[in-house]
N, C-alpha and C positions, 0 to 999 in steps of 0.2 A: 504494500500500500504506500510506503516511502517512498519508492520508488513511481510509480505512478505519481502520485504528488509533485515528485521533483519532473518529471515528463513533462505535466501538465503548465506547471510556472513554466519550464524552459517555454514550451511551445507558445504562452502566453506573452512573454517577453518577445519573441523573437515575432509573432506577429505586430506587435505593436511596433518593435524597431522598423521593419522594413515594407509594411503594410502590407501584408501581403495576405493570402485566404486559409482558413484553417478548414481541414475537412475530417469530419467527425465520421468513421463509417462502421457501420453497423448492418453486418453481411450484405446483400446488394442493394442495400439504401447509403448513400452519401448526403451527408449535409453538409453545407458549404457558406461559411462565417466571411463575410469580410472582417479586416482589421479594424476597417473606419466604422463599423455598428459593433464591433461585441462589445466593446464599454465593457466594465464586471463581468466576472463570471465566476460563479457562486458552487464552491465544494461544501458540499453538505454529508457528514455523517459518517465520512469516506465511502459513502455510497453513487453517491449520484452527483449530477455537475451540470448547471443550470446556462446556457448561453443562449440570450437575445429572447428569451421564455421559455427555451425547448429542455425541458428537464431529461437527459440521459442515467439509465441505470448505469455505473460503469461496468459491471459486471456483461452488459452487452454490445458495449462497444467492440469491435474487432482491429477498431488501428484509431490515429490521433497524427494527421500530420500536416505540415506548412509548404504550401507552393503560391507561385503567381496564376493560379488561373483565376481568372477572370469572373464574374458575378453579377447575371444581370437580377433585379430584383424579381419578386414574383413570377418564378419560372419553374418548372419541373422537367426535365427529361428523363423519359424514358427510353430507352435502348435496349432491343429484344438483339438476341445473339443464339438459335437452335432452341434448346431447350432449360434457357434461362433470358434472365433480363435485370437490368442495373439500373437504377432509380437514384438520381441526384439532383436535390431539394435548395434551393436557394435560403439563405437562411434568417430574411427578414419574413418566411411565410413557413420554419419549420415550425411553429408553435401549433399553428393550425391546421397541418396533417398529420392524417394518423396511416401510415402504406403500410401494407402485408405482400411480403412477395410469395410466390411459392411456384418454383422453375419459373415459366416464362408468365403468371398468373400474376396478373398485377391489379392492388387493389388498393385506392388510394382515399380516403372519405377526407372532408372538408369539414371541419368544426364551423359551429353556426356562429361564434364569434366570429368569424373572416370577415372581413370587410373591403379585401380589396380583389381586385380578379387575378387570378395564378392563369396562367400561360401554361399551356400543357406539350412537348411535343415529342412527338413518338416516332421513333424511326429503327430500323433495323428488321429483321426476320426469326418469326418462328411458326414452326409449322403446329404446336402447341403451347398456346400460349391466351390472352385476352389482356385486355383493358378497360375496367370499370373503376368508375367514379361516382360516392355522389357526395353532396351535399346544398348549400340553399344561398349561395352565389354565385351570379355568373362567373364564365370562366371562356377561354379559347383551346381548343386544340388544334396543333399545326400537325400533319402528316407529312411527314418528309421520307419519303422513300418507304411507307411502312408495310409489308405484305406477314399476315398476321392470321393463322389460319386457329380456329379456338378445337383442339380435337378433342378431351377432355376437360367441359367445363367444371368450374370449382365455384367462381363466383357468380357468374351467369353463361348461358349459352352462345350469348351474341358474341362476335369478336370485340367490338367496341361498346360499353352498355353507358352512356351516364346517368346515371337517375337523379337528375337535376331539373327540377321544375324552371328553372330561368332560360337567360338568353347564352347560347352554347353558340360561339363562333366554330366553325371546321373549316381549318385554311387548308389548303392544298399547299406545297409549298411549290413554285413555278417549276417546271424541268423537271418533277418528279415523277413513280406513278407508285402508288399504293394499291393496296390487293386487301380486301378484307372477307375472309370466307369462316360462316359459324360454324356451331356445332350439328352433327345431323339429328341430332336427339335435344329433348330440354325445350321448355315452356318459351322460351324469348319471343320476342316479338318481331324483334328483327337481328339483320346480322348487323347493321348500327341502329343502335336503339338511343335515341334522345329523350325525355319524359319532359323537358322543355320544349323551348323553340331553337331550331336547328337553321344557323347560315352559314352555307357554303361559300366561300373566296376563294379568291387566286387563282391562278392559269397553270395550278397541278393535274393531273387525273388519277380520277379516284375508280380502281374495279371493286364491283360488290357480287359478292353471292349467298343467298338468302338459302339456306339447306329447309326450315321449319317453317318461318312465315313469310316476311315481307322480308324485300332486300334492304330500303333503308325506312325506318320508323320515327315517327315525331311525336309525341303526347299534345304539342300545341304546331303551330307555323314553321312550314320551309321557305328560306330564299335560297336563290343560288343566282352568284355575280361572278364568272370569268372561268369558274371551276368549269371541268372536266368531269360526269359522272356515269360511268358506262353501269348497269345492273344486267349480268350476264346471264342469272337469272333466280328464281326466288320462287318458291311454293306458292305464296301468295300476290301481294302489290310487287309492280318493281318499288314505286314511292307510295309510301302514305303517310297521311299527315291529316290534323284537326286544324281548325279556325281558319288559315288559309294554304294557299303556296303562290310564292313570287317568283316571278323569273324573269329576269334581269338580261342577262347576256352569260356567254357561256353554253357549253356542249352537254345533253340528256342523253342520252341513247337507253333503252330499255329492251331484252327480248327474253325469252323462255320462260316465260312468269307462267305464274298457273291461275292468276285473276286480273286484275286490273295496272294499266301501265303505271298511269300517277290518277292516286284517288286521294280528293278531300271532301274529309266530313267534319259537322260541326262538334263544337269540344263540346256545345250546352245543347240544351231541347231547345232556345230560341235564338234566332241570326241578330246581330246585331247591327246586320249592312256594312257596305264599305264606310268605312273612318277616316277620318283625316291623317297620311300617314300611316295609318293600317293600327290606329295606337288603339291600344286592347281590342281588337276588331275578332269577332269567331261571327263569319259569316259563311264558311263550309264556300268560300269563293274561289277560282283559280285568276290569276296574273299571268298574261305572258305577253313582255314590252320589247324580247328581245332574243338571240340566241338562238342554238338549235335543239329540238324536240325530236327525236326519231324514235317510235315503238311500235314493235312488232308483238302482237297476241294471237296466242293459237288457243286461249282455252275457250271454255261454252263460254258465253255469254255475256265474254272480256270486253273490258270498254279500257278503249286508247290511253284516253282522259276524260276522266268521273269529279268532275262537282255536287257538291248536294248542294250549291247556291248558284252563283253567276259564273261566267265565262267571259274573261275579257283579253282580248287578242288587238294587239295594237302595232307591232313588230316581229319580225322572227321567222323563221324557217323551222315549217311542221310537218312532222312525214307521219303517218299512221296507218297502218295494216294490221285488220283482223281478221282473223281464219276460222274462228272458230263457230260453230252452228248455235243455235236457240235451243231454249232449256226451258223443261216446267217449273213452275217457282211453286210448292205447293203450298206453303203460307200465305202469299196474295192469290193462288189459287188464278194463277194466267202465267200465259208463256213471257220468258222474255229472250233478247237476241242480243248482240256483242253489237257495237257501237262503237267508232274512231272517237267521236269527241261528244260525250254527252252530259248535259247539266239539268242540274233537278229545277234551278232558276230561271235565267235570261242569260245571251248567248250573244254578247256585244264583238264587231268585228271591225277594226281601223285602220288594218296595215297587214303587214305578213303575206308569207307563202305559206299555203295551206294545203298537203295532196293526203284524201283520205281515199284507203281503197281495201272494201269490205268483199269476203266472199265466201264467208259460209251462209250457212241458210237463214233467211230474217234479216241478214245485219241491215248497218245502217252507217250511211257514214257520216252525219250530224244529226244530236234529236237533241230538244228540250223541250221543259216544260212551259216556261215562259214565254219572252218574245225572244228571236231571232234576228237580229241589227246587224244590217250590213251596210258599212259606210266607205270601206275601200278593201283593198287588201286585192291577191290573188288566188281563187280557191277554186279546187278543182277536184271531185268527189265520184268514183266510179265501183259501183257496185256488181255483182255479178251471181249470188245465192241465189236459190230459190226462194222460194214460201216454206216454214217455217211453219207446221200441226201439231198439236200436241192437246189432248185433252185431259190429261193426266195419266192416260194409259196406250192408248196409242201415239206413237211420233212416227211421223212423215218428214223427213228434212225436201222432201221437191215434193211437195204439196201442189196439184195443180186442179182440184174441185172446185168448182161452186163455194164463193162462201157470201155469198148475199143473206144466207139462213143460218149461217153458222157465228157462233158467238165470237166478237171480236178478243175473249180473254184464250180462246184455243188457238191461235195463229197469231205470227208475225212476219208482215210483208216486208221483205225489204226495200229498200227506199233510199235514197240521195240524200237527201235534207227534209227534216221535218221539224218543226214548232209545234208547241200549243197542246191545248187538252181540252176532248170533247167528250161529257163528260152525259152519261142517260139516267134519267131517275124517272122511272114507271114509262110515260109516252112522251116526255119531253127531255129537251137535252140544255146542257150550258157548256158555253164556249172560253177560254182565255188563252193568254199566249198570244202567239200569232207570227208575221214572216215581214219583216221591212229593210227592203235593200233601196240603198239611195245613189249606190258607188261600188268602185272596183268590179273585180270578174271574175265570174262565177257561170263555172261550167263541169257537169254532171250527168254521168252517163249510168246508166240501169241495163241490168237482162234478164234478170231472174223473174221468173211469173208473178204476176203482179204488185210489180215493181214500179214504183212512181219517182219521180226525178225529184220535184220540188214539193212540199206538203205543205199550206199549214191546215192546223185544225180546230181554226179562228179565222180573221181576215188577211189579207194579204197586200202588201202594197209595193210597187216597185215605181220607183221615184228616179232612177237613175244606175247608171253601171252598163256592166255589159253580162248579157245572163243569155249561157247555150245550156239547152237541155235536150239526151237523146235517152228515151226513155221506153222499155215495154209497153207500161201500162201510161196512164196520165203521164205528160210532161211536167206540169204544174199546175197545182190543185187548191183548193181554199175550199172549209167546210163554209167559211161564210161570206163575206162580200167581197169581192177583187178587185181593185183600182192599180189599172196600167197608166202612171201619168207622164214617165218618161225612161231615156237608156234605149239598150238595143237588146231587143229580145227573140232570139231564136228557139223554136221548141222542134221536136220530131217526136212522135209517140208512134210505134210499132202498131198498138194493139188498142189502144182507144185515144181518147181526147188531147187534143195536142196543149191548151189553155182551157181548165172546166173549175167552173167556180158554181159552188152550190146553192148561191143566192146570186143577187144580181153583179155580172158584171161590170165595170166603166174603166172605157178608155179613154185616156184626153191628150195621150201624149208620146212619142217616143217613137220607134220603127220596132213593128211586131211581124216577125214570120211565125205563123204555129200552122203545125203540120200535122193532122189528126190521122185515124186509121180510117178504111174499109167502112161501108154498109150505116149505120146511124151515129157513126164515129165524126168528129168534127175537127175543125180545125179550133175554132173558138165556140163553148160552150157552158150557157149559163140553164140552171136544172131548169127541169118544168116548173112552170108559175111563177119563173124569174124573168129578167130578159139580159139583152147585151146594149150597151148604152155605149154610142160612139162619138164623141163630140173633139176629137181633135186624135192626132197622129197620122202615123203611116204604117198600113195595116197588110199584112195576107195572110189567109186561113185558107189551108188544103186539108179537105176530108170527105169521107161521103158523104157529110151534113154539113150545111151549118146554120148558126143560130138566126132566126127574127133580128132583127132590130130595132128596138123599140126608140120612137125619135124623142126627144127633149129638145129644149132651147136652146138655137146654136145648134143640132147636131149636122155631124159633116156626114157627107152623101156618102153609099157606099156603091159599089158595083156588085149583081152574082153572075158568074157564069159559069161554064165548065170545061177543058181544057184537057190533054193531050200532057201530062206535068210528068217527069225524071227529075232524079239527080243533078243538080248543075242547070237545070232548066231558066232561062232565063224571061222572068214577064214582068211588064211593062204596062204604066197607062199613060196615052199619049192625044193634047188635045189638040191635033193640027200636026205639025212641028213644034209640037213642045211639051216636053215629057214631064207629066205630072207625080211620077212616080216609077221606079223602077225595084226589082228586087234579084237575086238568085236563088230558087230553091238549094235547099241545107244540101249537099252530100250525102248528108245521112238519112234522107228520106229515100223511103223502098218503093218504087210503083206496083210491087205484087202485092207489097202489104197495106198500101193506102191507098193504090189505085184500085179500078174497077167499079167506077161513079159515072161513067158517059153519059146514063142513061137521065143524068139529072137529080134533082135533092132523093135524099131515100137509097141511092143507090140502085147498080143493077150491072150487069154482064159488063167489060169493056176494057179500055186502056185510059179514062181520061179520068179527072178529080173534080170535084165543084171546089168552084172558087170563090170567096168572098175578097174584095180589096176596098178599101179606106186611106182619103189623102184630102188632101187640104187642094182646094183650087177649081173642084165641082160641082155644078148646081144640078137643083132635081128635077130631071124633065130631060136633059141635056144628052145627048149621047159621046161616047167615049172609046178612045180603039183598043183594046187589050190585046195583045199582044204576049201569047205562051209558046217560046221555042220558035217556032218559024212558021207557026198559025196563028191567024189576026181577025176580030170581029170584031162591030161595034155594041155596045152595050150601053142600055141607058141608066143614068144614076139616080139613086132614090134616097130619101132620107129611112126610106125602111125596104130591108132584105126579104124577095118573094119566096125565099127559103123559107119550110117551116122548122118549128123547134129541134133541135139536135138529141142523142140519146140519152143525156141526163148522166155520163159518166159509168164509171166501172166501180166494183165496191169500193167501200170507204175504208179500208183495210189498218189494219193496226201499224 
């Protein structure tokens, strides 16, 4: 003990002469004294030895010695090396932890005295090993190179756990990549589990692989700015998180998950809406201003990206592909189907590249429950499933029946884009939600049996943009009123209505080609007891129908006739020498499948289409030369089309 005594003076003297760091170690924990903080330090009992507040047994020290390294405040490293790891404690913050090492098992708790943030950073390899933290302030951890694989948990299963309800920074360190893979057994949550809110930094990359649940886990909010985060794959989410997730800038990539890519749900029973600065905010919302998003899902009924509130997309490059088919939910007691980008709120759109592309049975490549805002961006959605049966005992993935009599909770169609909720109680129904594009381009192609391009299941407004639809079933559909006021709208539908809206149509505005099917299939159709209201634009409807037109104040004249119409076809209305309007039929329109209308509205044997056209510059009485392909008649203009009503649309499919 004399001897230690005299150790402990020299070492104390000699840090004080030359300033240098004293490092206290105690098997693979290091504490680390500068000279300019130990002030006193207190031998008590000849047992223990008190510096900077960290009381040491000396009986379990393992060594006491004096160098120039260096000391930043508030730091811990960790260093994994096989099947151990060394932990060295800065030591204006040893008072306030308490670490347990055991091989590469590292477990550090944070006294609730702490008051200031410890800096955590983790770097080296072991293929058994972990790092868990908790305690109740924040804190950062930096990943510098760490590939950390947990084979036999001790503390938790995750590789990374902290069970920290606060603000948890995860820096990536630039030029690095870190690997973190859990255990395949053991309750975790995920292979990084945060029980805070979790931000990702820096222009490191980070790989995750989730053995049990989710790849990476949040108890409250993700951001992520600049990081790199590949989830290679995961039993459940690649991302999940409560209250919200930001996304900044910076690389996602997700694939082999066995649910959902990035899901958020709220942390309470109530949203508290976006916030100013997102402060205290649990609105179950997603953010994305920036970066890139790429995920790939193969399970049932996997959704790209899952909000339980809003969707707001403002920047950023977004890829999503789902493979997987539709599933009976026997709790709600209806089927559901996998989904690129779906939110249980509103579904805001200002910027970005967007390519979602669904093809198991049902899918969908955007739904919500709310409205649907589209204000720029470039988006472009291709689906290719079938129909989607399931009534809890039988499943049909290419469902191709009748289901006008069949209950909308046994099937889901697949579909492009869909809005809204129409909702029946006894013999009547309610509507909300709904679809409003004012900007950008938006284009959406379907094949799967009855499949529709554009859905809502509320009204529908298109203000502006540029919108192609090549679609089976409907190109673009609305359960309730439709207002075309402006933008460039091309539709082609296969198999029925090329523009059907189930209450009254109005156009005022914009250049519309809609290209309908065969027999009482239309180009532009509003249901029975509705009408179509044309009061301004530049119009063509190719189908075997198409609608009345009921005139209003101001309405502009339209033309019907019936025509010889292809691919590539080019038609024209011209009053003299001076062309009042001109168009090209779409590419994608089929003349076996839309043609065979010569004989006039209704349909009947043939090669030609009826045609409705709409333009500004005609009066009623007047005649006019149309012009399809390289045959030309004159036709006279009306405020109302001697068409009668159109087929009223294909079902209203889930």
């Amino acid at each position: 003990m004399k001897k230690l005594m005299t150790t402990i003076c020299a070492l104390a003297l000699t840090i004080a002469a030359v300033a240098q760091t004293l490092n206290v170690k105690m098997g693979s924990v290091t504490y680390q004294f500068p000279a300019s903080q130990t002030g006193e330090m207190t031998y008590s009992d000849g047992t223990t030895l008190t510096i900077m507040g960290k009381t040491f047994t000396l009986a379990d020290i393992s060594s006491m010695t004096v160098d120039d390294t260096s000391v930043t405040d508030g730091t811990i490293g960790v260093v994994y090396d096989g099947t151990s790891a060394s932990v060295t404690i800065a030591g204006n913050v040893a008072q306030y932890v308490t670490p347990t090492v055991s091989g590469a098992h590292v477990c550090i708790a944070q006294s609730d005295d702490l008051a200031e943030e410890i800096t955590y950073t983790l770097s080296g390899t072991s293929s058994d090993g972990e790092f868990y933290m908790s305690g109740s302030y924040k804190a950062t951890l930096v990943l510098n190179g760490l590939t950390l694989t947990n084979a036999t948990p001790v503390n938790s299963g995750a590789a990374i756990h902290v069970q920290n309800g606060k603000r948890i920074n995860i820096k990536l360190t630039e030029g690095t990549v870190s690997t973190l893979t859990d255990a395949v057994s053991g309750s975790q949550k995920g292979c990084l589990y945060v029980k805070g809110h979790a931000e990702f930094k820096q222009k490191g990359t980070l790989n995750v692989v989730g053995n049990v649940k989710h790849g990476i886990k949040s108890g409250e909010y993700i951001s992520v700015k600049n990081a790199t985060i590949n989830v290679t794959s995961a039993v459940g989410d690649g991302i999940s998180c409560n209250e919200y997730f930001l996304m900044e800038s910076g690389t996602v990539s997700i694939s082999g998950v066995g649910d959902d890519g990035i899901q958020c749900d709220l942390d309470g029973t109530e949203s508290t809406g976006e916030t100013t600065d997102h402060e205290d905010e649990d609105s179950g919302n997603i953010y994305i201003l920036g970066g890139t998003i790429t995920v790939n899902c193969t399970a049932t009924a996997a959704k790209g990206i899952k909000a339980a509130g809003d969707i707001n997309i403002s920047a950023g490059t977004i890829n999503v592909a789902t493979t997987g088919n539709g599933e009976w939910d026997s709790d709600d007691q209806e089927t559901k189907a996998a989904c690129g980008i779906s939110g249980d709120g509103n579904i805001n759109i200002s910027g970005g590249s967007i390519v979602l592309t669904a093809t198991g049975s049902g899918g969908k490549g955007m739904k919500c429950d709310g409205v649907l805002t589209i204000t720029d961006g470039d988006i472009t959605v291709k689906t290719t499933g079938g129909l989607y049966y399931n009534n809890g005992t039988t499943e049909n993935t290419n469902y191709t029946g009748d289901t006008d009599n069949v209950s909308s909770d046994y099937y889901s169609s697949p579909k492009g884009i869909k809005a809204g909720v129409k909702t029946q109680s006894g013999n009547s129904y309610s509507y909300s939600g709904g679809i409003v594009i004012s900007g950008g381009t938006v284009s959406v192609s379907t094949s799967g049996y009855n499949a529709e391009g554009i859905e809502s299941k509320n009204t529908l407004y298109i203000t502006g943009g540029t919108v192609t639809v090549d679609s089976y079933d409907d190109g673009i559909n609305s359960a309730r009123e439709m207002y075309l006021q402006g933008g460039t709208i091309t539709v082609t539908a296969k198999n029925n209505d090329g523009i059907d809206s189930n209450a009254n149509m109005y156009i005022s505005g914009g250049t519309i080609i809609a290209c309908g099917a065969s027999g009482a299939e239309c180009g532009l159709d509003a249901a029975e007891g509705y009408s179509l209201y044309i009061t301004g634009g530049t119009v063509l409807a190719i189908g075997g129908s198409n609608n009345g037109v009921s005139s209003t104040s101001g309405s502009q004249c339209v033309l019907s006739t019936s025509g010889s119409v292809s691919a590539g076809s080019a038609v024209s209305v011209t009053n003299g020498t001076t062309t009042l309007a001109s168009f090209t039929v779409p590419n994608t329109y089929s003349a076996s499948s839309s043609g065979g209308m010569g004989g006039g509205p209704g349909g009947s044997s043939g090669s030609g289409s009826n045609l409705l056209i709409s333009c500004a510059g005609m009066t009623s009485g007047s005649s006019y030369t149309v012009t399809v392909g390289s045959s030309s008649s004159s036709v006279t203009a009306s405020t109302t089309s001697s068409d009668s009503m159109g087929g009223g649309g294909g079902p209203d499919g889930r």
